[in-house]
MARZADO-207610 format. One record per residue (C-alpha): residue in one letter; x, y, z. Coordinates in steps of 0.1 Angstrom, whole numbers, plus 5000, padded with zeros to 4 digits. Layout:
REM residues N
aXYZ ...
REM end
This chain:
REM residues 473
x952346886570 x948846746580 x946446776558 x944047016570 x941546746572 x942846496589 x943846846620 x940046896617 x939546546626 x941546546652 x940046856667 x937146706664 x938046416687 x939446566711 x936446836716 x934346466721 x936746336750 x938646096731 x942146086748 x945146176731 x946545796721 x942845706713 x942845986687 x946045936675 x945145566671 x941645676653 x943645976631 x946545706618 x948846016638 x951045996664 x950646136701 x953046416697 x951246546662 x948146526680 x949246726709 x950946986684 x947247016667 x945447046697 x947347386702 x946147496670 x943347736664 x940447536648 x940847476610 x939047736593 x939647636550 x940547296535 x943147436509 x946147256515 x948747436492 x947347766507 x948347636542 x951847536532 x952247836516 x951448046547 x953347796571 x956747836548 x957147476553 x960347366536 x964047466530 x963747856523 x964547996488 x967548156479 x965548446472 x963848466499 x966048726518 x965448936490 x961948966490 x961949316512 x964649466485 x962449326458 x959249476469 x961349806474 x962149796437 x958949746424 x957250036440 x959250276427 x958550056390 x956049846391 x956149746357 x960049676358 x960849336337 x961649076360 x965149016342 x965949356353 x965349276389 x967448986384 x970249176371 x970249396403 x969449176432 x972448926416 x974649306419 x973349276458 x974748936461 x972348696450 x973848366433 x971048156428 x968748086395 x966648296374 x963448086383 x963148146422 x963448536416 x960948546388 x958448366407 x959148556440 x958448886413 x955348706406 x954348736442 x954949026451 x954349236422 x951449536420 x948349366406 x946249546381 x942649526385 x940249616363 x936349606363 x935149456328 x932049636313 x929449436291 x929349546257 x925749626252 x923249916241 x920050086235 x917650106211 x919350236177 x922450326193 x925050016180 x925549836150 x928349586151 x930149466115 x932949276108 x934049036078 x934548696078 x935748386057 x935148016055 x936147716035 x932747546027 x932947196012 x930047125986 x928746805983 x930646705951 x933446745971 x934947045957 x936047335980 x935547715974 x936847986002 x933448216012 x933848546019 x930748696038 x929849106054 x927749086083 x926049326104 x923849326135 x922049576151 x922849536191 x919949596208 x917349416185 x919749176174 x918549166138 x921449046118 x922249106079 x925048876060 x925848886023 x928548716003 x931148925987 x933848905966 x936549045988 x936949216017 x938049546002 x936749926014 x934249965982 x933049605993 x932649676032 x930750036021 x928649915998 x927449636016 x927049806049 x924950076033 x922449766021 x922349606057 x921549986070 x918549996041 x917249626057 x917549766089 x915550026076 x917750356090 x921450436106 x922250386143 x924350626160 x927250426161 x928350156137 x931349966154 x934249756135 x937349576146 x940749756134 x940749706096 x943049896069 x939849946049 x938650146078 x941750276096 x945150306086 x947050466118 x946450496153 x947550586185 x948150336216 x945550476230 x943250416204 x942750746192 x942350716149 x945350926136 x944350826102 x941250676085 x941050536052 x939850816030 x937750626011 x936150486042 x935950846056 x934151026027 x931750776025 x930350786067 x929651126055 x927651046027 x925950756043 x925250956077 x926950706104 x929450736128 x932350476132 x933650376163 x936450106164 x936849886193 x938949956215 x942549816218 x943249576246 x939449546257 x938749236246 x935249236261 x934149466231 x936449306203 x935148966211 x931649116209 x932049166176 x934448856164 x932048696182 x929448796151 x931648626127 x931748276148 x928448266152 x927448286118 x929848036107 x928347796136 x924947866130 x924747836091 x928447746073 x929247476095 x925847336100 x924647286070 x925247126033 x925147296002 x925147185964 x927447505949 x927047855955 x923447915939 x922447675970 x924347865994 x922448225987 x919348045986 x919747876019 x920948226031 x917948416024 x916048116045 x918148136071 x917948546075 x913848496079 x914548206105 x916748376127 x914948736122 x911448646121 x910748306135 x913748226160 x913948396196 x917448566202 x918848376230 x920448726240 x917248836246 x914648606243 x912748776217 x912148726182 x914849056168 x912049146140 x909649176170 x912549406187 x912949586150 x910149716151 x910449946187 x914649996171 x913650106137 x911850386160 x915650526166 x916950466135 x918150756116 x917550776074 x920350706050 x921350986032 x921750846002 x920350525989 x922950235983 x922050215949 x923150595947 x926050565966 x929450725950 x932850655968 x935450955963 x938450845950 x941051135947 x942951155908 x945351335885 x944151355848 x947651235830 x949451375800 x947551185774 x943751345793 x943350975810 x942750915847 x943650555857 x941550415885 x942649985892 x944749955858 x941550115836 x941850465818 x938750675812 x939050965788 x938851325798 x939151605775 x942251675763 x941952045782 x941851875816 x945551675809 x947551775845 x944651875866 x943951705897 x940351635910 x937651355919 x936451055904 x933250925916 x932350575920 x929150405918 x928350045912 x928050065874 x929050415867 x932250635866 x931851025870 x935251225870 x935451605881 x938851775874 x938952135874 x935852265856 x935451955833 x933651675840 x933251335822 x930451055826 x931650695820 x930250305821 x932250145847 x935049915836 x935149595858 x937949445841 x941549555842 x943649685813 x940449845786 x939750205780 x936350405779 x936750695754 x934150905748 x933351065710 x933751355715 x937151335734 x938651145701 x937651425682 x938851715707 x942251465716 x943151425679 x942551785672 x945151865702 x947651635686 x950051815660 x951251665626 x949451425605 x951551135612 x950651215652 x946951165642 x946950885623 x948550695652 x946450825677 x943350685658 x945250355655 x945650375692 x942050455696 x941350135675 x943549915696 x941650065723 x938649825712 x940749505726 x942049175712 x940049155679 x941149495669 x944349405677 x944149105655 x942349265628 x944649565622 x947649325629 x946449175594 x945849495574 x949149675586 x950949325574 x948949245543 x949149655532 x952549755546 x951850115530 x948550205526 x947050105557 x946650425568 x943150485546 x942250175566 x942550305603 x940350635589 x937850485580 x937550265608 x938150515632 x935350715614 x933250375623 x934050415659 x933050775662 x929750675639 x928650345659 x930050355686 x932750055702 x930349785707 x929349765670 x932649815652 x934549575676 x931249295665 x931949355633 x935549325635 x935048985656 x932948865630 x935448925599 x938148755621 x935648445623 x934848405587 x938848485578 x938348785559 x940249035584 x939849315560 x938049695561 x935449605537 x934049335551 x934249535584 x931949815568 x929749595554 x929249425584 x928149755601 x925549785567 x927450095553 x928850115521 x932450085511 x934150365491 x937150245479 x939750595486 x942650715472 x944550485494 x943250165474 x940949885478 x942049615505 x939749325493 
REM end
């Protein structure tokens, strides 16, 4: 075939008055392609495959004779897999290869169109948050993996990022209800990509079948609305992955950092410069400027961050101990196989089973105990049998961690039979000074090696009555 240029110039010729062999001469054609062109209609479009396309130039495909049958097919299922309609036009009589019929399917099949729709919003109606990670390279040349929260505000474009420790639901809640205190009040909708932390289940559809409870409880107590993105529209997922990227582009990647110190200090200059100095290129306004006409439309938090308690539902076990990430807390001993609430805050545990209820410092590290006083007292008084008791305070002892451990290790080897009078008195310690002091005073009889009772007590400036039991010094 021609190319579509070289007819054009042709036509062009011959509309001048050049005779045929002049033009054919001119074009590098012969006379009889010039005389076939000059019964063309003028050329209208310079796409060359298009043209031979139209024209069918070219030995016909195999499946060619099938294309009527094919298009049959796929209006009655437009979504048929093209190896099905292989399978039946080869039952009609077609021997030829897979590749002709899929790209004949290609042609021919129903296209879907859809009209995409720019993710944007109004004043105080969207807040986009999402997690993110990055492998930041310190100048020493050590390596530390980054995990950072952040949150932007849609219309004003005022952006939030702090570094966590994980991306866990107490992490993302507690974090998001800061950002919502520096934007200074709650949108109406706070959107998120898909995560477990906030939804566990859903529909193809999208609809939520099931959020994470945790996650759940706490848009109540905050005051905001979730709204997930929506699955298989990228235009809104990429609006807010796109959050992620850009903060890794515009700080992580950009710029150098001594250790970690450096990077929350360079964080905090880099919220004020794209906040309060630097012109969104979204909208070509400072966001704090924009903040101010937003905060308008804000809602207030319900609860300050700082006040914030997740629900966490729990069972009080046998021993009157509810276990939240491998720690026990005490409950009383009356409470031991009821069900209820422990609420979470930062620093603070408060638990709610039944009509009991139980105030705790929060335990950060895995595997230690918080007993209160008065639930030794009410636990051992539940227990039956001397023997029973005397075990249970050991076990409250042990409670104390590794030194105790150590320490009483020493007594129950070095006094075989009589360190019974021991674990009394120390356990009347515990209930007297509470854990922090006994447990320095057993650290510091371990240090000078004399692991013993007495120098425990004298430690904690009480006096030591030898008992019945003996004198262990």
């Amino acid at each position: 075939m021609l190319p579509l240029l070289t007819r054009h110039k042709i036509q062009v010729l011959l509309d001048a008055g050049h005779g045929q062999e002049e033009v054919a001469g001119l074009s590098g054609t012969s006379v009889r392609s010039v005389r076939r062109v000059a019964e063309e209609a003028a050329v209208s479009h310079v796409d060359d495959d298009a043209e031979h396309k139209s024209r069918r130039i070219g030995r016909p495909s195999k499946a060619e004779i099938f294309r009527s049958q094919i298009i049959e097919i796929l209006a009655d299922v437009p979504d048929l897999p093209s190896l099905e309609i292989l399978r039946r036009v080869r039952l009609r009589g077609y021997n030829g290869g897979k590749s002709a019929i899929y790209d004949l399917c290609a042609q021919v099949r129903p296209k879907d169109t859809h009209v995409e729709m720019r993710f944007e919003g109004v004043a105080g109606e969207f807040s986009q948050h999402d997690f993110g990670q990055v492998d930041v390279v310190f100048l020493d040349g050590s390596k530390r993996r980054v995990h950072f929260f952040a949150s932007r505000l849609k219309w004003s474009r005022y952006v939030c990022v702090s570094i966590v420790p994980d991306q866990s639901a107490e992490t993302l809640i507690r974090r998001l209800a800061e950002h919502f205190e520096r934007f200074g009040g709650v949108p109406l909708c706070a959107v998120f990509d898909r995560p477990r932390t906030v939804a566990c289940t859903w529909r193809k559809d999208g609809t939520v079948t099931k959020w994470n409870d945790t996650f759940a409880f706490a848009s109540l107590e905050i005051g905001f609305v979730p709204e997930l993105c929506w699955p298989y529209q990228p235009q809104q997922k990429g609006a807010v992955e796109k959050l992620v990227g850009w903060v890794k582009g515009s700080f992580f990647k950009v710029r150098r950092f001594l250790d970690m110190a450096d990077v929350l200090e360079q964080l905090e200059g880099w919220h004020h410069e794209v906040n309060d100095e630097r012109p969104s290129r979204a909208t070509e306004v400072i966001p704090a400027l924009r903040l101010v006409e937003e905060r308008q439309r804000l809602r207030p938090l319900r609860v300050a961050a700082r006040d914030l308690a997740l629900r966490i539902p729990i069972h009080v076990g046998p021993t009157a101990e509810v276990e939240y990430k491998a720690s026990h807390y005490s409950m009383p001993a009356e409470a031991a196989g009821i069900s209820g609430t422990l609420y979470l805050y930062e620093n603070r545990v408060r638990i709610i089973a039944g009509t009991h209820e139980a105030w705790h410092d929060r335990l950060h590290v895995r595997h230690q105990v918080s007993r209160l006083p008065a639930h030794r007292t009410a636990h051992l008084a539940a227990v039956h049998g001397k023997r029973g008791k005397r075990y249970l305070k050991r076990q409250h002892l042990l409670e104390l961690g590794e030194a105790a451990e150590r320490l009483l290790t020493e007594i129950v080897h070095a006094r075989p039979r009589d360190w019974l009078g021991d674990v009394e008195r120390l356990h009347d310690a515990l209930q007297q000074y509470g854990p922090q002091a006994v447990l320095h005073a057993m650290r510091c009889a371990l240090d000078v090696n004399r692991p013993t009772t007495a120098y425990v007590m004298q430690c904690l400036g009480q006096a030591y009555q030898p008992s019945l039991f003996g004198d262990n010094r």
